[in-house]
N, C-alpha and C positions, 0 to 999 in steps of 0.2 A: 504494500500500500504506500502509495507515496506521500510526501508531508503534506500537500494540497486536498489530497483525500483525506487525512487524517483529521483535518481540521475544518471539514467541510461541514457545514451548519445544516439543518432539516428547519420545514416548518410544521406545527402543530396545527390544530384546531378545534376547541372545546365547544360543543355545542348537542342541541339532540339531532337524532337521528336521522331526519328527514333536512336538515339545514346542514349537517356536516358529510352525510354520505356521498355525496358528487367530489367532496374533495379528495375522498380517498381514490376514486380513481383513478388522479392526477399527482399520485406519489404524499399527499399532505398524511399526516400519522395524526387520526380523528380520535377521539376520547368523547365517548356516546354519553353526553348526562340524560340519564331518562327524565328527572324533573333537575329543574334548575338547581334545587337545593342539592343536587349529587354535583355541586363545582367546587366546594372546598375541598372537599375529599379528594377529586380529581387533582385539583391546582395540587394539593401536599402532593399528592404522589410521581407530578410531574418531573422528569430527568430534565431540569430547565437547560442543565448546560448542552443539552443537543440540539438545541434550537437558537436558531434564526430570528425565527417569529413565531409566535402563537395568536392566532388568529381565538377568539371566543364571542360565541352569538351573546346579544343583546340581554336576554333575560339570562342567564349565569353570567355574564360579567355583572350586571346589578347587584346580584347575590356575592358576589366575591366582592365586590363596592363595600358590601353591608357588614359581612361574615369573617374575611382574611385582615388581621389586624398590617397596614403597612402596602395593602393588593391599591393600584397596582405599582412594585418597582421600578421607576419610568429609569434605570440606569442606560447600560449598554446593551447588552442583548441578554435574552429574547426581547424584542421589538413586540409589546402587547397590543394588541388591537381589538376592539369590539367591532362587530361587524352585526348588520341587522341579522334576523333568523326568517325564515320562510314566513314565521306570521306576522312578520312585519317588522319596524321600525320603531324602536323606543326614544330615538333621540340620542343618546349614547354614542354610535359610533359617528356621528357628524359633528357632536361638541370632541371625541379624543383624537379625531384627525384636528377640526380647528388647532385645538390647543396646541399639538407637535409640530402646524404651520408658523403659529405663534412663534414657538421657540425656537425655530430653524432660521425664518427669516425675521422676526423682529415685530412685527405684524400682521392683521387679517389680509388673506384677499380675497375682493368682493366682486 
């Protein structure tokens, strides 16, 4: 294995069933919460340092909002993202992109 494969990052995706299954297709390593309240549990058990990014739907990222004392670690990587879920849009993942535009470039853009 060479050092570029060694160090080569994955992305996650925590979310239920029907919102994360398309991404396992496409190589993403999904973590099925059957109700939202199974994302602390998940989040503990996650091997964070294999990841890139962790993508997680809208209602379990709420729940990890409420429940994971510190959630979420905005350091270097994993790269955390809430992303809506099939039933829809909470609002969540359009204020945590805002905010990481905020901090990148200084400002919103409109």
């Amino acid at each position: 294995m060479s050092p570029l494969e060694a160090e080569a990052k994955k992305v996650a995706m925590i979310g239920g069933l029907t919102s994360v299954i398309g991404f396992k297709a496409v190589g993403v390593e999904t973590y099925i919460a059957a109700v939202p309240e199974d994302g602390p549990a998940i989040w503990e058990s996650l091997p964070l340092d294999r990841y890139a990014l962790v993508l997680i739907t809208e209602p379990v990222y709420r729940v990890l909002l409420e429940k994971v004392p510190g959630f979420p670690d905005l350091g270097e990587l994993p790269v955390i993202m809430a992303v809506p879920a099939v039933s829809g849009s909470l609002g969540l993942a359009r204020a945590g992109i805002r905010s990481r535009v905020v901090k990148a470039l200084g400002s919103t853009l409109e």
